[in-house]
C-alpha positions, 0 to 999 in steps of 0.5 A: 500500500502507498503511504506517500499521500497527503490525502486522508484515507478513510478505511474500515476493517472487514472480515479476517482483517482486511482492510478496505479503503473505500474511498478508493474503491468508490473512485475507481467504480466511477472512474469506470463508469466516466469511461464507459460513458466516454466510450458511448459519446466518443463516436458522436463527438468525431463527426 
């Protein structure tokens, strides 16, 4: 894991002691989700 951020990190413990970062997980699903979007709108965006 990289400790090198300045930014806080807001984790939660699960089961077995893993430890979720969820504002990670979060940023991740909607960067995936920008990108799908990105995807649909990208041939209408070249004519």
């Amino acid at each position: 894991m990289n400790n090198m951020t300045t930014a806080p990190v807001f984790s939660q413990n699960g089961r077995k002691g893993i430890s979720y970062d969820w504002q990670s997980l979060y940023a991740e699903a909607q960067a995936e989700l920008i990108d799908s979007e990105l995807a649909k709108l990208a041939p209408a965006l070249a004519e």
